[in-house]
Structure formats: structure tokens, C-alpha cells
MMTF fields as JSON, N, C-alpha, C and O atoms, coordinates in Angstrom:
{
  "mmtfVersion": "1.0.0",
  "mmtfProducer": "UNKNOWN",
  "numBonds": 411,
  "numAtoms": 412,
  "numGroups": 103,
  "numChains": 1,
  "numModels": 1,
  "chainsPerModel": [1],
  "groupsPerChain": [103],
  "chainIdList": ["A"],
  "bondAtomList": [4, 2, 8, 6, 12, 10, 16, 14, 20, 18, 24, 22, 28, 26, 32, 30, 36, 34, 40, 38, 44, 42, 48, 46, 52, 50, 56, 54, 60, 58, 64, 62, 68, 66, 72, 70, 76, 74, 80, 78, 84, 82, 88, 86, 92, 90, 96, 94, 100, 98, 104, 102, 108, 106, 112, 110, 116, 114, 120, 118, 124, 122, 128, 126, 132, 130, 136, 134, 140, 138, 144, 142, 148, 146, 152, 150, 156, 154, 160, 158, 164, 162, 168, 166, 172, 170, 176, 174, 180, 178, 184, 182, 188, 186, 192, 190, 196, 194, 200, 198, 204, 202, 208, 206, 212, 210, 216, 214, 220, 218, 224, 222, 228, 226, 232, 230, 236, 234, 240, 238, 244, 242, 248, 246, 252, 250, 256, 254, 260, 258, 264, 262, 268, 266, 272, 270, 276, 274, 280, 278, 284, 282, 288, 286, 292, 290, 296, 294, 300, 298, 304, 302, 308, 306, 312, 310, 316, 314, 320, 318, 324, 322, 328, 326, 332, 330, 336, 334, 340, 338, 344, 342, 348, 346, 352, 350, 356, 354, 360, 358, 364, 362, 368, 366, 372, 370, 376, 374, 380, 378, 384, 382, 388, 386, 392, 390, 396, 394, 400, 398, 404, 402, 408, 406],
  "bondOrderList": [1, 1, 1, 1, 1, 1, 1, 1, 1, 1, 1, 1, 1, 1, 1, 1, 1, 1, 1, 1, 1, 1, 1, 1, 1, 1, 1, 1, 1, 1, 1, 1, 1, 1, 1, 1, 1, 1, 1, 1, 1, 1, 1, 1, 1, 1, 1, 1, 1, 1, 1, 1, 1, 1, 1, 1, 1, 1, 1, 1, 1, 1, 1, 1, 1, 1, 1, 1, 1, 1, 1, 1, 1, 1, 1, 1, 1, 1, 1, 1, 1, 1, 1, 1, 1, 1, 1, 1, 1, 1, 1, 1, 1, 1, 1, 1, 1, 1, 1, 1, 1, 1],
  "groupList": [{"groupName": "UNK", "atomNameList": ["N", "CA", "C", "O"], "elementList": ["N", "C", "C", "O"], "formalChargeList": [0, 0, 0, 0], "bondAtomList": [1, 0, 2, 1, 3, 2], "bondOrderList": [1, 1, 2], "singleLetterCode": "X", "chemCompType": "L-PEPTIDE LINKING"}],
  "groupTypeList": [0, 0, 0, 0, 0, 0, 0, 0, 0, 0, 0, 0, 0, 0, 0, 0, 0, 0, 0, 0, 0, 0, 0, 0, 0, 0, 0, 0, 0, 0, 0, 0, 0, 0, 0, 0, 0, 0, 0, 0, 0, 0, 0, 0, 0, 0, 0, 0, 0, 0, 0, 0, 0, 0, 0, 0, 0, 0, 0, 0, 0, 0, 0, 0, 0, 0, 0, 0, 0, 0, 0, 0, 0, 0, 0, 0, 0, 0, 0, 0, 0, 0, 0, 0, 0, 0, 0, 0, 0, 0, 0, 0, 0, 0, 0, 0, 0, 0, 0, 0, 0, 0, 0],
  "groupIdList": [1, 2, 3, 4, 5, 6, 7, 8, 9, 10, 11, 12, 13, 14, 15, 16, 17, 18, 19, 20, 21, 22, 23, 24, 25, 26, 27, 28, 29, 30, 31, 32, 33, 34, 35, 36, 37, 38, 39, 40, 41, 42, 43, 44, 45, 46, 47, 48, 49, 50, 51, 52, 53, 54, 55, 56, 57, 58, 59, 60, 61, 62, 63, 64, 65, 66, 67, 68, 69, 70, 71, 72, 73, 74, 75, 76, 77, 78, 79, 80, 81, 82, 83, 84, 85, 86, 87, 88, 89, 90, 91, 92, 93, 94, 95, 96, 97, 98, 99, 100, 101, 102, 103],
  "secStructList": [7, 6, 6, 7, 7, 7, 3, 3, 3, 3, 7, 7, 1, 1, 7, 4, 4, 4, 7, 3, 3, 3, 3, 7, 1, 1, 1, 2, 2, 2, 2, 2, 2, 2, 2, 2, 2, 2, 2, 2, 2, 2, 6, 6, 6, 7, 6, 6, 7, 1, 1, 7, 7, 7, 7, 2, 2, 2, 2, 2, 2, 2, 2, 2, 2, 1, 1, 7, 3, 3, 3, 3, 3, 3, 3, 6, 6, 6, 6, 3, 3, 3, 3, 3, 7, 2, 2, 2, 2, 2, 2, 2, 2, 2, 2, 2, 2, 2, 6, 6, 1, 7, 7],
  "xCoordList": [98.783, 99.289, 99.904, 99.905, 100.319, 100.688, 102.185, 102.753, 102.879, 104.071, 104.131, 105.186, 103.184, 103.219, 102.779, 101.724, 104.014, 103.698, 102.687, 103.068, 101.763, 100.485, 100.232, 100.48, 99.67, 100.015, 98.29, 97.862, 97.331, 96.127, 96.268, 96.717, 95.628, 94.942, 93.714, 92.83, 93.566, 91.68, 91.639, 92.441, 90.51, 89.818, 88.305, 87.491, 88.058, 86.926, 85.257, 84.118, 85.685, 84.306, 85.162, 86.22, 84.383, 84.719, 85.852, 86.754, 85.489, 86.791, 88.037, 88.285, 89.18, 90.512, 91.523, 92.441, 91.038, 91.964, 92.021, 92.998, 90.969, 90.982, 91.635, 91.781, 91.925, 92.852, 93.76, 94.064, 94.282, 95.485, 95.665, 95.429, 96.174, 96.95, 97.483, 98.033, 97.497, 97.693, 98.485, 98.195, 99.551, 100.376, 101.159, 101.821, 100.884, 100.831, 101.999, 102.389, 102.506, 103.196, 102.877, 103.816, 101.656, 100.692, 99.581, 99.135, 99.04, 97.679, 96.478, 95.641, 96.558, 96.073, 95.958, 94.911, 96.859, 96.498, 96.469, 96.694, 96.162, 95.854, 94.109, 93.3, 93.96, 92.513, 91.687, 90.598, 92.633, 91.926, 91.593, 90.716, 92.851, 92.941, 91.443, 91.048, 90.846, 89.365, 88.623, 87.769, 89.232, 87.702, 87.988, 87.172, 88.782, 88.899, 88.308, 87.515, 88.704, 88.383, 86.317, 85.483, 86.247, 84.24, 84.219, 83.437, 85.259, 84.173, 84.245, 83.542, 85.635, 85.709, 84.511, 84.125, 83.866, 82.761, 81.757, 81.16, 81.301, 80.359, 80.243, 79.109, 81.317, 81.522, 81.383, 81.033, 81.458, 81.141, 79.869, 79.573, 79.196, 77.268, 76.728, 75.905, 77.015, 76.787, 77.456, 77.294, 78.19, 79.312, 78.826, 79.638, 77.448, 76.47, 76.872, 76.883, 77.178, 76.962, 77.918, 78.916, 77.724, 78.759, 80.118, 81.336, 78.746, 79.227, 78.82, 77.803, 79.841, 79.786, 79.571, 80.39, 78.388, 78.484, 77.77, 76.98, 78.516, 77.434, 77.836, 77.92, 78.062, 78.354, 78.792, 78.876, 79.207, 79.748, 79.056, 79.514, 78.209, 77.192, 77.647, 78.074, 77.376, 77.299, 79.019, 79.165, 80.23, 81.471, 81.613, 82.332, 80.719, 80.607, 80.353, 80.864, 79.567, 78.268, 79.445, 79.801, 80.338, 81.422, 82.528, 82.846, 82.761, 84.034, 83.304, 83.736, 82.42, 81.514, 81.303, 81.538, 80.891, 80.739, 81.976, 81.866, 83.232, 84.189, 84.319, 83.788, 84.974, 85.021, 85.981, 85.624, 87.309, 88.269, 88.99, 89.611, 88.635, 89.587, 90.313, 89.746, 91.523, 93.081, 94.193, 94.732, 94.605, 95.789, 96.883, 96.585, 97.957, 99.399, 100.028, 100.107, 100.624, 100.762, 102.503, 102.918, 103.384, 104.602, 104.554, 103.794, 105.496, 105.746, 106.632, 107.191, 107.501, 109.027, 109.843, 111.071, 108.941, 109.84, 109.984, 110.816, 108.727, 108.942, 109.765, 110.337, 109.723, 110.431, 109.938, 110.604, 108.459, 107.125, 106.17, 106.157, 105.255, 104.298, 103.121, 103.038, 102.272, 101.485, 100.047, 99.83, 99.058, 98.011, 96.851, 96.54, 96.374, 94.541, 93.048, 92.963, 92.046, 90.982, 90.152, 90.523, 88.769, 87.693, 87.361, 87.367, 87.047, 86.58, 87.789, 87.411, 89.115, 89.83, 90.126, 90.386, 89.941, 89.386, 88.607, 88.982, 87.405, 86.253, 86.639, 86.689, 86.915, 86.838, 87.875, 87.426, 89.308, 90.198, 89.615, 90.085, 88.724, 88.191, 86.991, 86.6, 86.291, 85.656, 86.261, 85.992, 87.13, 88.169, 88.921, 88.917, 89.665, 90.194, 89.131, 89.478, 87.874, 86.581, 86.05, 85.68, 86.247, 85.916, 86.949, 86.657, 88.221, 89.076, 89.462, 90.328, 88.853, 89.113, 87.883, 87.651, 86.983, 85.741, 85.534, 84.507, 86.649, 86.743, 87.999, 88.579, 87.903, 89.359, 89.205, 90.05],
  "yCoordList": [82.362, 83.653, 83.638, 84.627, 82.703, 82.314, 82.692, 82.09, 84.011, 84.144, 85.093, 85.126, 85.855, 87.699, 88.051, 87.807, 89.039, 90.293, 91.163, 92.249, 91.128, 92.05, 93.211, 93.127, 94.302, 95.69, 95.955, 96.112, 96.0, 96.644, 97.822, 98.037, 98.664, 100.02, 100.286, 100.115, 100.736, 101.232, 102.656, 103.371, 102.652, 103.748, 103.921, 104.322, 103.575, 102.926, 103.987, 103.56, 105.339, 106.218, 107.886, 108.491, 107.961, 109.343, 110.464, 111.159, 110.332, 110.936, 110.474, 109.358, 111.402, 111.27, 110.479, 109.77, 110.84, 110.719, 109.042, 108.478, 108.479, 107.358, 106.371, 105.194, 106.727, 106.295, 105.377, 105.867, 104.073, 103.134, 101.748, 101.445, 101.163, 100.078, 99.009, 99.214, 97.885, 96.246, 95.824, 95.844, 95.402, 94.419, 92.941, 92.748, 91.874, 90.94, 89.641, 90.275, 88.812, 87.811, 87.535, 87.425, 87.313, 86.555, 87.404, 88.127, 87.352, 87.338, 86.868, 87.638, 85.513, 84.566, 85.325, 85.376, 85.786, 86.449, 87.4, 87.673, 88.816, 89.58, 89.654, 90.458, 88.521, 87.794, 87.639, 88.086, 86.87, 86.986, 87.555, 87.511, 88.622, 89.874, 90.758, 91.623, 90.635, 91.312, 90.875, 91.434, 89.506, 88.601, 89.209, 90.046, 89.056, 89.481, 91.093, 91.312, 91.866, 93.196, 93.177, 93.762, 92.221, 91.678, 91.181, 91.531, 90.259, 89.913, 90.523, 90.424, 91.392, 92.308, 93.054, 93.281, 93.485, 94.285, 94.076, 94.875, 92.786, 91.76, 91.564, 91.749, 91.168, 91.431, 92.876, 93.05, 93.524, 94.994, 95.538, 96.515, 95.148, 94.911, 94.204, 94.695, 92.968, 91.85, 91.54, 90.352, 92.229, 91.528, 90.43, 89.98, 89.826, 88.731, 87.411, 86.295, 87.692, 86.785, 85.626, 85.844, 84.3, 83.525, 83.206, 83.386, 82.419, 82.009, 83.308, 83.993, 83.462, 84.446, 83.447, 82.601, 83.617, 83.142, 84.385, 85.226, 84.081, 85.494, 84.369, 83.154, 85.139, 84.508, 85.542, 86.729, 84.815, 86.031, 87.308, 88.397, 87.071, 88.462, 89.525, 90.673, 88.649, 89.959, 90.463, 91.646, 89.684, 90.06, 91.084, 92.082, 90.551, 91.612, 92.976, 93.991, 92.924, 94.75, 95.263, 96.395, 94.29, 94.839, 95.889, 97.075, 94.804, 95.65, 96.737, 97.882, 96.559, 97.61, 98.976, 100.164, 98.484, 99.827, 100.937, 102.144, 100.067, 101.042, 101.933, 101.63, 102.986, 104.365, 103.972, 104.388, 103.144, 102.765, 101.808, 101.808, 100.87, 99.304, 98.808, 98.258, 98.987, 98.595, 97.763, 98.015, 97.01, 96.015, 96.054, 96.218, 95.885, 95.614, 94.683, 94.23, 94.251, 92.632, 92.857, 93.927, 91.862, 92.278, 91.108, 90.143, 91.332, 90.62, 90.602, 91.694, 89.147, 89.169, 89.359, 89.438, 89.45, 89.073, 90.358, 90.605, 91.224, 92.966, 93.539, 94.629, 92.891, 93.572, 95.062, 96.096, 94.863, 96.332, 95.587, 94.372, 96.27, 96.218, 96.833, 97.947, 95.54, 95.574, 95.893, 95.343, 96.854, 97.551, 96.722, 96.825, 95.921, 95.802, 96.16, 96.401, 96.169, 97.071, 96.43, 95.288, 96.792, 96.54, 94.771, 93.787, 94.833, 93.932, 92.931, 91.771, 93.092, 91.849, 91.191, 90.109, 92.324, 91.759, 90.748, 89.576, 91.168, 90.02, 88.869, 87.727, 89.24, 88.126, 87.16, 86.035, 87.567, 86.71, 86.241, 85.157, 86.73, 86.251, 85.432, 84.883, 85.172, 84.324, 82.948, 82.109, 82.901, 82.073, 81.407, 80.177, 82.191, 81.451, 81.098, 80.084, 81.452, 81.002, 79.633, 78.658, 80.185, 78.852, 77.277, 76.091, 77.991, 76.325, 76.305, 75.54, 77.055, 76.577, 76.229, 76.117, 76.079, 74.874, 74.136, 73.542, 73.495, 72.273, 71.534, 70.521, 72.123, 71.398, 70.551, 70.248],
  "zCoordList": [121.106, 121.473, 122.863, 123.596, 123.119, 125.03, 124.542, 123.63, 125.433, 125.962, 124.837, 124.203, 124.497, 123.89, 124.725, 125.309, 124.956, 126.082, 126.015, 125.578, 126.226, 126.184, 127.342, 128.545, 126.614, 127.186, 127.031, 125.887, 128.179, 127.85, 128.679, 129.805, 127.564, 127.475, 127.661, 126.822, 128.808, 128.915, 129.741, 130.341, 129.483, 130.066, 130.326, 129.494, 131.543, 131.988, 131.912, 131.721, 132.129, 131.881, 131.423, 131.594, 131.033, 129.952, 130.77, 130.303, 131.8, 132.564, 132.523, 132.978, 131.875, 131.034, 131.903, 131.49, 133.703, 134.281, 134.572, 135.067, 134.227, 134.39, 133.487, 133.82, 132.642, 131.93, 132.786, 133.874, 132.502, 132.7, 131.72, 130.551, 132.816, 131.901, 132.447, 133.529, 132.026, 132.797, 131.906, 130.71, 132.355, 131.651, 132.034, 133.053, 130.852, 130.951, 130.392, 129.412, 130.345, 130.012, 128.975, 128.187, 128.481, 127.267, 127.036, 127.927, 125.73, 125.49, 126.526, 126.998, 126.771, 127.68, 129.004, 129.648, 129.291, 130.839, 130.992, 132.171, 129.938, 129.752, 129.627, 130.09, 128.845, 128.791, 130.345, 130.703, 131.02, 132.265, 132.999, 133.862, 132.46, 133.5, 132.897, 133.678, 131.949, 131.21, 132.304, 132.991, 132.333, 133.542, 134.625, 135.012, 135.143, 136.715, 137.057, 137.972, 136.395, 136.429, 136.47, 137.163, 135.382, 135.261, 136.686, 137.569, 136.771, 138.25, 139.572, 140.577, 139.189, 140.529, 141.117, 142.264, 139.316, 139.4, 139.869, 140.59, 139.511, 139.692, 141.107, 141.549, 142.103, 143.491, 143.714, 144.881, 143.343, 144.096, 143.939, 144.626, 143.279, 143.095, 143.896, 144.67, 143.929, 144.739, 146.035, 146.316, 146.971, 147.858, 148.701, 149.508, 148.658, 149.309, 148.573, 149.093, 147.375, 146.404, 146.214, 145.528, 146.785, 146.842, 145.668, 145.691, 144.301, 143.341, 142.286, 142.402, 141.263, 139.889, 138.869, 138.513, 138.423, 136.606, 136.019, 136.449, 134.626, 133.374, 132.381, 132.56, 131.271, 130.341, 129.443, 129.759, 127.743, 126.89, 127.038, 127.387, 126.802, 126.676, 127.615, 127.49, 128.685, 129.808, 129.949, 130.259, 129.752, 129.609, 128.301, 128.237, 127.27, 126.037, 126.515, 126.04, 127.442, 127.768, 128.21, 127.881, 129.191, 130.4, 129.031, 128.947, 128.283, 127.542, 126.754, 126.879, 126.085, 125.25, 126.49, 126.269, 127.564, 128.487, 128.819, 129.037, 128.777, 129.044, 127.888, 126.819, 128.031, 127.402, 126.264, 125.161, 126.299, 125.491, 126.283, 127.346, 125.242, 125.665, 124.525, 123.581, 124.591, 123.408, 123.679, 124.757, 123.137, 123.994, 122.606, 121.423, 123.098, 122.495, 122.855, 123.997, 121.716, 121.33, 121.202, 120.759, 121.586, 120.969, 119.897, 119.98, 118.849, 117.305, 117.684, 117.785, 118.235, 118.068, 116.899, 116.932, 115.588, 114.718, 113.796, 112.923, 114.345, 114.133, 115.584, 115.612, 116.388, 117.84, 117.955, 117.919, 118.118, 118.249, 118.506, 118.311, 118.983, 119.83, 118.587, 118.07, 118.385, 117.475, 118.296, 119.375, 117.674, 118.736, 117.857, 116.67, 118.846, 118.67, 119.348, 120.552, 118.588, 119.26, 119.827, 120.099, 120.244, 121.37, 120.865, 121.604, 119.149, 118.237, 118.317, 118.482, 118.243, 118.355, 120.036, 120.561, 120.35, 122.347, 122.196, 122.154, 122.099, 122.07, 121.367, 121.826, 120.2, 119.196, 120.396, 120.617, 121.217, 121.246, 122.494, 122.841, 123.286, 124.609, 124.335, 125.364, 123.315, 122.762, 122.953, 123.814, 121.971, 121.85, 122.8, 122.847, 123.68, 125.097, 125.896, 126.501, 126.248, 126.578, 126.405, 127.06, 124.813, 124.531, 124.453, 124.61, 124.138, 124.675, 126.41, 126.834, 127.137, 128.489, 129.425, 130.629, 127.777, 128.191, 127.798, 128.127, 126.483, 126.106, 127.518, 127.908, 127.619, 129.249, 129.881, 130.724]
}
């Protein structure tokens, strides 16, 4: 999925206004951009804390906690922007997870 333009949609706590949106080159770094936002967090709990590790799980609670998390995919070959949900998040951050620990 490297070099689909990816469009995430969230909305982090039940308040409307919080609503926004990150957009990306790829799938792939839209992906990271999930992580970074986790570990931003992770630093703002911790700001002592040298090194960050969690693992799936705890990146799981992160996306499950927000209020609404959605990303858009472009289909070059529909030329539209195909929408997936919380469940194909995970599933695809599983996945890049996991081949950028076979590396």
C-alpha cells in the first residue's frame, strides 16, 4: 500500500470540535503517523522518560480510546478515495509492525 495517498480522520474525545485530520503520501506513513501521535502521548505522561516501548496492545487501547478513527485510501484505478474503519486500522498497523520487525 506504499504511495496511496492516505487521508486520516479522527476525533479524539467526544467533543465535536475536536475533530481533524492528517494526511499522508502512503498508507505506511499514515501508519506512523498512528505511532507518533501514541508516543507523543506517551511523552506527555511521562516527560522523564528516556526510552518509549508498549507494544500492540497498548497502541490497540490508544486507537480504541479515540472517539472516531477513519482513514481514506485513494484507488487510482477508481480515482476516489476509498474509506476504511477503526478494524482495518489495526488490522493494517499490525501488519506494517510486523514487517518492520522482520528488518
Amino acid at each position: 500500500m506504499a504511495g496511496r495517498h492516505t487521508i486520516i480522520l479522527m476525533q479524539p474525545s467526544q467533543n465535536r470540535a475536536t475533530r481533524t485530520f492528517m494526511d499522508f503520501n502512503s498508507v505506511n506513513h499514515a501508519l506512523d503517523g498512528i505511532c507518533g501521535l501514541y508516543e507523543r502521548k506517551i511523552r506527555d505522561i511521562n516527560p522523564m522518560a528516556r526510552d518509549l516501548t508498549y507494544d500492540i496492545n497498548d497502541l490497540y487501547n490508544f486507537i480504541d480510546g479515540l472517539t472516531d478513527i477513519s482513514a481514506l485510501v485513494f484507488d487510482r484505478s477508481l480515482h476516489a478515495f476509498l474509506p476504511y474503519d477503526r478494524r482495518w486500522i489495526k488490522q493494517e498497523m499490525f501488519q506494517h509492525l510486523k514487517r518492520l520487525a522482520q528488518q
